[in-house]
C-alpha positions as CSV (number, residue, x, y, z in Angstrom):
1,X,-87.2,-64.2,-36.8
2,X,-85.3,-61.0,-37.3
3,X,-81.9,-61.4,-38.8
4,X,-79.1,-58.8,-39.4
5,X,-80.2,-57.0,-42.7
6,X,-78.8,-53.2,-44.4
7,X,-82.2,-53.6,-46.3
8,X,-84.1,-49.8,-45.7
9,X,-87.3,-50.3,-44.2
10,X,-90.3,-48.1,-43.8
11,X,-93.3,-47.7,-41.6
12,X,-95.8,-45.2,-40.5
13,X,-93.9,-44.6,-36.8
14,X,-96.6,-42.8,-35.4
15,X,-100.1,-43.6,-33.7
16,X,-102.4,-44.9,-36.9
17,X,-105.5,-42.9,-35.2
18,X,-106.3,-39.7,-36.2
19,X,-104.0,-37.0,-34.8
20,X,-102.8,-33.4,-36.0
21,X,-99.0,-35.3,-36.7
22,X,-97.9,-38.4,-38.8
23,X,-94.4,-39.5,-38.6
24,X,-92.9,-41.6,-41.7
25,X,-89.6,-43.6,-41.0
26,X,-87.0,-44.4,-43.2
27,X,-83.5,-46.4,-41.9
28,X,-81.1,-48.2,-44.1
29,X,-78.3,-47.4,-46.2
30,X,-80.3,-46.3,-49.2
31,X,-82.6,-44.4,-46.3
32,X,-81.2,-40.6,-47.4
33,X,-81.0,-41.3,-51.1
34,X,-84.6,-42.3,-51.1
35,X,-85.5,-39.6,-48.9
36,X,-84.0,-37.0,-51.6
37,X,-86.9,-38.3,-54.3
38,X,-89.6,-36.2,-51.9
39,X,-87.5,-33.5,-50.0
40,X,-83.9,-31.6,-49.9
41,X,-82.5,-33.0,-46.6
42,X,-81.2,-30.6,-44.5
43,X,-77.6,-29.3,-44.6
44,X,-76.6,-30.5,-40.9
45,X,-78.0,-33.7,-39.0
46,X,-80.3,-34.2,-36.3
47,X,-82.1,-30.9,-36.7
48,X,-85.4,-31.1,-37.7
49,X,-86.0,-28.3,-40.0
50,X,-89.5,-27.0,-41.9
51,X,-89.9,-28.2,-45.8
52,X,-91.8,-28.6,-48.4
53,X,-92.7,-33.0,-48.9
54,X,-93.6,-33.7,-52.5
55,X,-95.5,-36.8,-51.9
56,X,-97.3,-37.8,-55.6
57,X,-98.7,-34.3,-56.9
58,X,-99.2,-32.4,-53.6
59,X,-96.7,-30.3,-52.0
60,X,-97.6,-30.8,-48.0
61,X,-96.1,-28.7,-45.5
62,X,-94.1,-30.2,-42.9
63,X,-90.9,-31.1,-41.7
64,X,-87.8,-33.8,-42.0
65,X,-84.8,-34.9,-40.1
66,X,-81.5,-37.3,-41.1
67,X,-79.1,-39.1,-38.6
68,X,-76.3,-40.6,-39.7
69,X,-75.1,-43.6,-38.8
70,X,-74.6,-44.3,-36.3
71,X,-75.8,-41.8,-34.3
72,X,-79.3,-42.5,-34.9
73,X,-82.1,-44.6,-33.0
74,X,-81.1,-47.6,-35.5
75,X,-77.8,-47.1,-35.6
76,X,-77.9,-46.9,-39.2
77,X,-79.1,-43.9,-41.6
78,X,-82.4,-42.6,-40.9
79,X,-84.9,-40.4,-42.0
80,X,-88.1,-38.7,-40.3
81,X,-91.2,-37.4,-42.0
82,X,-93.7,-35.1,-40.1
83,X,-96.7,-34.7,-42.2
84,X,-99.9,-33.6,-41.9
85,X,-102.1,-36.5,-40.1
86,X,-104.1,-37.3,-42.9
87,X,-103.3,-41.4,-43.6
88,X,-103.8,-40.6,-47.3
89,X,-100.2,-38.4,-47.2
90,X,-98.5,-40.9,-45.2
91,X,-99.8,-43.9,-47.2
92,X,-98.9,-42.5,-50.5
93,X,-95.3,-41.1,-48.9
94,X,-95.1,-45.3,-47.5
95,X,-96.2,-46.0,-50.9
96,X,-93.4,-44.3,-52.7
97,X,-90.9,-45.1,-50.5
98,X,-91.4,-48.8,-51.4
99,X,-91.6,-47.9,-55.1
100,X,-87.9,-46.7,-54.5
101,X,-86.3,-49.9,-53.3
102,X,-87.3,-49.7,-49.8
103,X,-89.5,-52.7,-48.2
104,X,-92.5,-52.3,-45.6
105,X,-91.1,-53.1,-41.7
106,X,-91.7,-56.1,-39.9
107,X,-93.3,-55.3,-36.6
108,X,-90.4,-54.0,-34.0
109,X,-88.0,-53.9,-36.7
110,X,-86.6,-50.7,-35.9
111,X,-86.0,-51.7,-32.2
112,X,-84.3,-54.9,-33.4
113,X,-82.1,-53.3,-35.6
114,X,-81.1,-51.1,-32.5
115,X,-80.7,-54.0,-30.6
116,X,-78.6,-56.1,-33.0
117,X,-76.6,-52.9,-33.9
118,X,-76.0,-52.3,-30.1
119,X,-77.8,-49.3,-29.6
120,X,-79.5,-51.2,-26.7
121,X,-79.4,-54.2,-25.1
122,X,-82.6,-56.8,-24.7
123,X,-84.0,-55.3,-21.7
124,X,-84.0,-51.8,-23.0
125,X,-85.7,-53.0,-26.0
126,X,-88.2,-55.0,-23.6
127,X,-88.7,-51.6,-22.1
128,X,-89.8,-49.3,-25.6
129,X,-92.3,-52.2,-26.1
130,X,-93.6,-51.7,-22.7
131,X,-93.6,-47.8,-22.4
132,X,-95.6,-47.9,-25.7
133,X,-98.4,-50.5,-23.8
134,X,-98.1,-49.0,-20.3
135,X,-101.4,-48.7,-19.0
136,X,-101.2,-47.1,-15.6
137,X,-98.1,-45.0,-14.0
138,X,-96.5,-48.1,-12.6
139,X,-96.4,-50.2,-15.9
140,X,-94.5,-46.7,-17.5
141,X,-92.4,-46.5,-14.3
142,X,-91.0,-50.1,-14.7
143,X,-91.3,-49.5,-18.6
144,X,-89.0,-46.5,-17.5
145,X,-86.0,-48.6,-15.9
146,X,-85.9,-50.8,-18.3
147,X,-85.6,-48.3,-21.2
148,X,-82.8,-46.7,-18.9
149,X,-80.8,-49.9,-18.2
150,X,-81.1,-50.4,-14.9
151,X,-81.9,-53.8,-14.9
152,X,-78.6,-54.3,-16.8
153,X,-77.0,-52.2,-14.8
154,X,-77.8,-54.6,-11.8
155,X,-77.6,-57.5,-13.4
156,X,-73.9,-56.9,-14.9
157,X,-71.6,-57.4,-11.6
158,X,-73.8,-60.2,-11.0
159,X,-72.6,-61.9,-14.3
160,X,-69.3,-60.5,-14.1
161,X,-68.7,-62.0,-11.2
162,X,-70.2,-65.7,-12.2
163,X,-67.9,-65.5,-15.5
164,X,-64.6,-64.3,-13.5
165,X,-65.3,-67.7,-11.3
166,X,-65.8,-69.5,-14.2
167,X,-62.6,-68.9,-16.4
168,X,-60.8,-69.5,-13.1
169,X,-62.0,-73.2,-12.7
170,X,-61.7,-73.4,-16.6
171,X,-58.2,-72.3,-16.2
172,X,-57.5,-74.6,-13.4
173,X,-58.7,-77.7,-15.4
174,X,-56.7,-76.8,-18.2
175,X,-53.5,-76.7,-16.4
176,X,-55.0,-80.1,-14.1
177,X,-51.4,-82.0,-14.9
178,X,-49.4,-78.6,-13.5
179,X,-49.1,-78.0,-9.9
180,X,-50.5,-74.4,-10.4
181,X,-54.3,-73.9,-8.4
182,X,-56.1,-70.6,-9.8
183,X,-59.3,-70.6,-6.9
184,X,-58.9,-72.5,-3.5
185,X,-62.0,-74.7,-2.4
186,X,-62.7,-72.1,0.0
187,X,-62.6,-69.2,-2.0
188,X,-65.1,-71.0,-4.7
189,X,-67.3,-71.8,-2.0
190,X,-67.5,-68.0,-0.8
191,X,-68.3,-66.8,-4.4
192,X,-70.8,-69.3,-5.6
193,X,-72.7,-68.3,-2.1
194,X,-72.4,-65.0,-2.9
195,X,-73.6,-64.5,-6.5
196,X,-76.2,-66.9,-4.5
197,X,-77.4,-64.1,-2.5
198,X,-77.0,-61.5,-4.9
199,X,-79.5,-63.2,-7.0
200,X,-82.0,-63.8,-4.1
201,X,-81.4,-60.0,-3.6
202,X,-82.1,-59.3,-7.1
203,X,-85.9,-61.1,-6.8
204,X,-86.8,-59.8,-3.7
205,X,-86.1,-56.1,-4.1
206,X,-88.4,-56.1,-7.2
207,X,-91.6,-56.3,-8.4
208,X,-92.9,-59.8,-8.2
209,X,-93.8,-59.2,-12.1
210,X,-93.7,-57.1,-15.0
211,X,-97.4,-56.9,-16.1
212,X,-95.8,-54.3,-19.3
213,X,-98.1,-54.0,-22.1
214,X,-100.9,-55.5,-20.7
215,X,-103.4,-56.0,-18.0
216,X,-101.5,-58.7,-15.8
217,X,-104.0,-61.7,-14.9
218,X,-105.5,-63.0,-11.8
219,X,-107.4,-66.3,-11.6
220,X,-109.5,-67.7,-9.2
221,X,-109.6,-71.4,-8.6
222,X,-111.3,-73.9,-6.3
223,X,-114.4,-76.4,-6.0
224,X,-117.5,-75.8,-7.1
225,X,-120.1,-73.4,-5.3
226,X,-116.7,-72.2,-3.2
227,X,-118.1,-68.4,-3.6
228,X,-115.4,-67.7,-6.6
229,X,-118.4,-66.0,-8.4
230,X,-119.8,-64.0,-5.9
231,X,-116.2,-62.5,-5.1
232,X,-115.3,-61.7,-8.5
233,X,-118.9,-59.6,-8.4
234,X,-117.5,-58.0,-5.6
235,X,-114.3,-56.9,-6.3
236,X,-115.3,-56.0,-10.5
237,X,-118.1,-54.1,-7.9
238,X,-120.9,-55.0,-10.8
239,X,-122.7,-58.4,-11.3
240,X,-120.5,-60.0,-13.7
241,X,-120.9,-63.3,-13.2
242,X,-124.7,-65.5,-12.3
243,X,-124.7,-66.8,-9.2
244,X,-126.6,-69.5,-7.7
245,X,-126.4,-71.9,-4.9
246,X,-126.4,-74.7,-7.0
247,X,-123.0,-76.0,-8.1
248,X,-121.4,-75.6,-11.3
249,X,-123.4,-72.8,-12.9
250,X,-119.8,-71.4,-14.1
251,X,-119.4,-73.7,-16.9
252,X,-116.8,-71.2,-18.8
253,X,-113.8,-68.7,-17.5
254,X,-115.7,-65.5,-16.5
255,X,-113.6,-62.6,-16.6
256,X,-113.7,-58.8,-15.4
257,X,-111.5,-55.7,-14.6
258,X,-110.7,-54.9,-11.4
259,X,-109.3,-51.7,-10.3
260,X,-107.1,-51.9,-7.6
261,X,-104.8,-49.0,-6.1
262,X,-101.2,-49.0,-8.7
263,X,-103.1,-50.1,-11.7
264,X,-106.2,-52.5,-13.5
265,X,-105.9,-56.4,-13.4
266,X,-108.2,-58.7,-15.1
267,X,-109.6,-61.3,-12.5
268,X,-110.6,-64.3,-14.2
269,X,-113.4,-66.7,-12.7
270,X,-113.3,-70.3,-13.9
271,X,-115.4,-73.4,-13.8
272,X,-115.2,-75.1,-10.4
273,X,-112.3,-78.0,-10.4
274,X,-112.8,-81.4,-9.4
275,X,-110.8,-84.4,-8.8
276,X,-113.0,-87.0,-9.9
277,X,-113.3,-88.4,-13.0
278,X,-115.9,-87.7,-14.9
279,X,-117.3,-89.4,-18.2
280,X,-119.0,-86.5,-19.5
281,X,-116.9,-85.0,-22.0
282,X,-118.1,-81.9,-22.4
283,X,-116.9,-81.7,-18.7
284,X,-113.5,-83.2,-19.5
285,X,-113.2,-80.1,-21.8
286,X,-114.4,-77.8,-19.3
287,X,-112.3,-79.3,-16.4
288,X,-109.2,-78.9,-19.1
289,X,-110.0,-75.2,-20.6
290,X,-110.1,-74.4,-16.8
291,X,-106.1,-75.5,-15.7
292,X,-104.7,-74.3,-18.8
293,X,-105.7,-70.9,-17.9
294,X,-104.7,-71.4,-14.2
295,X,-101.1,-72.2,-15.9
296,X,-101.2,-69.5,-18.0
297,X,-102.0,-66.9,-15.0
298,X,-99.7,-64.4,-13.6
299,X,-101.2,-64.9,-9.6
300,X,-103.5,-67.4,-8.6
301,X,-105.9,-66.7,-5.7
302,X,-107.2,-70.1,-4.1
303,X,-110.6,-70.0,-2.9
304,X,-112.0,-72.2,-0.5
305,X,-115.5,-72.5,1.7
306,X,-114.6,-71.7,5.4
307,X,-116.4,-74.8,6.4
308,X,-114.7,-76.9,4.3
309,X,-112.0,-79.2,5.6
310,X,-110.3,-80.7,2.3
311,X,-107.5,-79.4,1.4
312,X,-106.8,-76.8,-1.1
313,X,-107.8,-78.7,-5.1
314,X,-104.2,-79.5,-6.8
315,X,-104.0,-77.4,-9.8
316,X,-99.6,-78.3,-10.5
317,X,-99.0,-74.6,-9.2
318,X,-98.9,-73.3,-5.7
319,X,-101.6,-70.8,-4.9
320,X,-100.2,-67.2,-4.5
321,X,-102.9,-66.5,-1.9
322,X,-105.5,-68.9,0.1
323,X,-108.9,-67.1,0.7
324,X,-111.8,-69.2,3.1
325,X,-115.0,-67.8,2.1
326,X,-118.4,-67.0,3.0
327,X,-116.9,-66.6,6.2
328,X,-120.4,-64.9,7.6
329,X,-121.4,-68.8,7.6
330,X,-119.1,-69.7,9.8
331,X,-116.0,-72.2,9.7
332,X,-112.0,-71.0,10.6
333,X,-109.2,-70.2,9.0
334,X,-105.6,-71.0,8.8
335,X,-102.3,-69.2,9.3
336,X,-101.8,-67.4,6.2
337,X,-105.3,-67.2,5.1
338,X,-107.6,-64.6,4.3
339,X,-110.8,-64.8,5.7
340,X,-113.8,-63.1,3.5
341,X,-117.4,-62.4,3.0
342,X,-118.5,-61.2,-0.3
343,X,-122.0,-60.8,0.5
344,X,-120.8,-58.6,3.8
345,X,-117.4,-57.3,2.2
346,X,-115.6,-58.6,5.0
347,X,-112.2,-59.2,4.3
348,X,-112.4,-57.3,0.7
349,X,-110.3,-54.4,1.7
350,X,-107.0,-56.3,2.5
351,X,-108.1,-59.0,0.1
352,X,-107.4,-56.2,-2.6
353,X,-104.3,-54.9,-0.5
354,X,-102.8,-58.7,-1.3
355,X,-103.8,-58.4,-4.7
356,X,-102.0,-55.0,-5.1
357,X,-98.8,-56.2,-3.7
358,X,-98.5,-59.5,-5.6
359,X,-99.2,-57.8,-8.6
360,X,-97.6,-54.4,-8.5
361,X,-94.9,-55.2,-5.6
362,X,-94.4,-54.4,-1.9
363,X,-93.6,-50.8,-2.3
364,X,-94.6,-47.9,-4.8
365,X,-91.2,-46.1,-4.6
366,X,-90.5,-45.6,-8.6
367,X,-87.0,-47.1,-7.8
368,X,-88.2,-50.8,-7.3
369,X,-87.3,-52.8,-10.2
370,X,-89.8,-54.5,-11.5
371,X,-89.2,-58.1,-13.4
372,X,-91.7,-59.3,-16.4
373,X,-92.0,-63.0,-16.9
374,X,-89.1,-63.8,-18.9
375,X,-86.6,-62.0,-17.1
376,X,-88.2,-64.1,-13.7
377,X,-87.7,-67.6,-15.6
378,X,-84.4,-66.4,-16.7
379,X,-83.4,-65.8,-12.8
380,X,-84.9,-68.9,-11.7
381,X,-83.2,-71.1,-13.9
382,X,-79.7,-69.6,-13.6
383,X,-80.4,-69.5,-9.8
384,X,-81.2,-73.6,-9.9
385,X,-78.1,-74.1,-11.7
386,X,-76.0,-71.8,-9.6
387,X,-77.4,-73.8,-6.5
388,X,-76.6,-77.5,-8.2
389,X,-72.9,-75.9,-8.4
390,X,-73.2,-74.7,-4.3
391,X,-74.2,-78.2,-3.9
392,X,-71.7,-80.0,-5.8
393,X,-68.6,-77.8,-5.3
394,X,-66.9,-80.8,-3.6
395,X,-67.4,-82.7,-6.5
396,X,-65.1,-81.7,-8.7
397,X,-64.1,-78.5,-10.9
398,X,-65.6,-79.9,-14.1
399,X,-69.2,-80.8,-12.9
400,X,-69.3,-77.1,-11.4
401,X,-67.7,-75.5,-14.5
402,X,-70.6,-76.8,-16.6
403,X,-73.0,-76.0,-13.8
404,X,-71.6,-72.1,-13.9
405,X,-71.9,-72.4,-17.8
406,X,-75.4,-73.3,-17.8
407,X,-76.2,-70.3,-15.1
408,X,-74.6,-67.5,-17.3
409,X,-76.2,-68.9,-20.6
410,X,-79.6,-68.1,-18.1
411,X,-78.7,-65.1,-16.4
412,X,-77.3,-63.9,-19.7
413,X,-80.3,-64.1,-21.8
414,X,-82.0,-61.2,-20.1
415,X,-79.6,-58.4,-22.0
416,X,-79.5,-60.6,-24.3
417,X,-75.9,-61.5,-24.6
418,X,-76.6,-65.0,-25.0
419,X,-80.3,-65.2,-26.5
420,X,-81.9,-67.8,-28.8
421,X,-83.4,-67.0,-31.6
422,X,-86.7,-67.7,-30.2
423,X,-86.5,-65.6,-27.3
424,X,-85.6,-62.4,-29.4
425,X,-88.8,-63.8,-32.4
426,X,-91.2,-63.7,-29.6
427,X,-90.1,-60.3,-27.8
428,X,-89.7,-57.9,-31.1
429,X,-92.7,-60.0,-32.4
430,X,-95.1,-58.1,-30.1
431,X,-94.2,-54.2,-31.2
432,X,-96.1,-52.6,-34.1
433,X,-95.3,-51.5,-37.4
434,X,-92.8,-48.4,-36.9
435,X,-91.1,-49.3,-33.9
């Protein structure tokens, strides 16, 4: 975990694969004095300006840049090397740094720095992580919006609002023995509804997810020999997976990219689930590997033979969409179901239409704002607790004060205003070295 250091750091801030550019960065309050061991700065800040970098015996052409805190990236004093892109320059200039009382960064070091020193709040952060991992133009649209703030920006008045009702009933319990009321019964009830819907707002004018940084996952569950490796042939549109009539030849979690039309998913067949008992334990294992992935999944797809009348197999989530298949064999449907043929691609085209939309959202407009997962558990939590205070208004000003309480610590651990330590481990945790 990162914790609030003046130490000056280091790190290669650039791309580690060959290119014609390397950038070296320096931040910390010893960043300018180390910096004037290799090159004389230049007389004003934030102008990059041409010089020759003594870096061991060479003399490299390129160019250097200070900031001052803390109008810099870090908020604190930093430096920028452009070299040549030869590692060996940038390695030694790393090197020497060090040498000089600097230390190597941690990974996202220079993000958390400009997080804890305000520069940005957690989202924003969330958001340089994600334009650096953006893999298609959605990913960098939403990786966009969060760099800007806008998820902030929305979820401030939100906040605002919840807090302003709460120091209101906090204010009233205080002064309980007076005969002084700061916030009527009514007028609670009309503002817990309406942060309420401002909430419910807030979910479903996004993205249902955030898949930034990586390829978002789809899994496909369901009894054995239900067609789940026949589909995923289909839609990956090459023979990924064997398939045979006879049930349980997927034994492990097949996987396989699928293009669909904002962006790549990776759809992920697993081993048929049953629930029976078995005494077999290499099946136990199997049956085991298989849920944990299906809780680990961003949508699950449930996949069920259109002549088969059980119900849908219990996996502890609810399916994000319900597919009857080998529907060229006959059987029906339900209401909400998708009916397909993998063998006849019937159904495949708004199959993949459902997948889009789940994954990537109901519109492409570059204004929707899309959510990752921890900003969705954040809302979901701080929306139960909001609705246990709707439910218990009635009940007294303390229980709802602590309910309110627990819904802001939520809500505010998506800028980051109220964040545990693990939350901010895990998220700066993910960046590489220089950022």
């Amino acid at each position: 975990m990162f914790m609030i250091s003046t130490d000056t750091i280091v790190a290669l801030s650039s791309s580690p694969a060959v290119a014609a550019r390397a950038i070296v960065r320096l931040s910390g309050n010893e960043a300018m004095t180390i910096a004037g061991a290799f090159v004389a700065l230049p007389a004003l800040a934030n102008q990059f300006q041409r010089r020759s970098i003594r870096v061991g015996r060479w003399e490299v052409p390129g160019s250097v840049c200070y900031f001052q805190s803390p109008r810099s990236y870090t908020g604190e004093d930093l430096v920028e090397f452009h070299l040549p892109g030869n590692r060996l320059i940038s390695e030694r200039l790393i090197k020497e740094c060090i040498e000089r009382g600097a230390r190597l960064a941690e990974p996202g070091e220079f993000t958390a720095r400009a997080y804890f020193n305000g520069k940005m709040d957690l989202t924003q952060a969330e958001g340089v992580a994600a334009s650096i991992g953006a893999m298609n133009q959605h990913q960098l649209n939403a990786a966009r919006q969060l760099l800007a703030g806008e998820l902030a920006h929305r979820m401030n008045p939100l906040v605002e609002q919840i807090a302003e009702t709460l120091a209101l009933l906090e204010a009233g319990i205080d002064f309980v023995d007076e005969d002084i009321s700061f916030i009527s019964q009514e007028d609670l009830s009309q503002r817990l509804s309406n942060a309420d819907r401002l909430l419910q707002e807030l979910v479903n004018n996004s993205a249902r997810f955030g898949p930034l940084g990586a390829e978002p996952t789809i899994v496909l569950v369901g009894r054995p020999n239900a067609g789940k490796s026949t589909l995923l042939n289909c839609l990956a549109k090459h023979e990924r997976a064997i398939v045979s009539p006879i049930a349980g030849t997927t034994r492990d979690a097949l996987s396989a990219d699928v293009v669909l039309a904002h962006g790549v998913v990776k759809l992920i067949d697993i081993a048929g689930l049953e629930e029976t008992d078995r005494a077999n334990d290499i099946e136990q294992q199997m049956q085991s590997h298989a849920r944990r992935i299906v809780q680990s999944a961003d949508v699950i797809v449930s996949v069920i033979e259109a002549k088969d009348g059980q119900p849908a197999i219990d996996t502890g989530r609810q399916p994000d969409i319900c597919v009857r298949s080998k529907i060229d064999l006959g059987g029906k449907t339900r209401a909400g179901e998708l009916a397909v043929s993998a063998l006849t691609n019937n159904g495949i085209e708004p199959l993949r239409q459902s997948l889009d939309r789940h994954v990537f959202g109901t519109t492409s407009t570059d204004q929707t704002l899309t959510l990752n997962s921890r900003h969705l558990q954040a809302l979901t939590n701080g929306r139960a607790a909001l609705a246990r205070a709707i439910a218990d208004a009635h009940s007294g000003h303390e229980c709802v004060a602590l309910l309110l309480r627990e819904a802001l610590d939520e809500l505010s651990q998506i800028t980051g205003a109220v964040s545990p330590d693990d939350v901010l481990g895990k998220i700066f945790g993910k960046f590489c070295i220089g950022k």
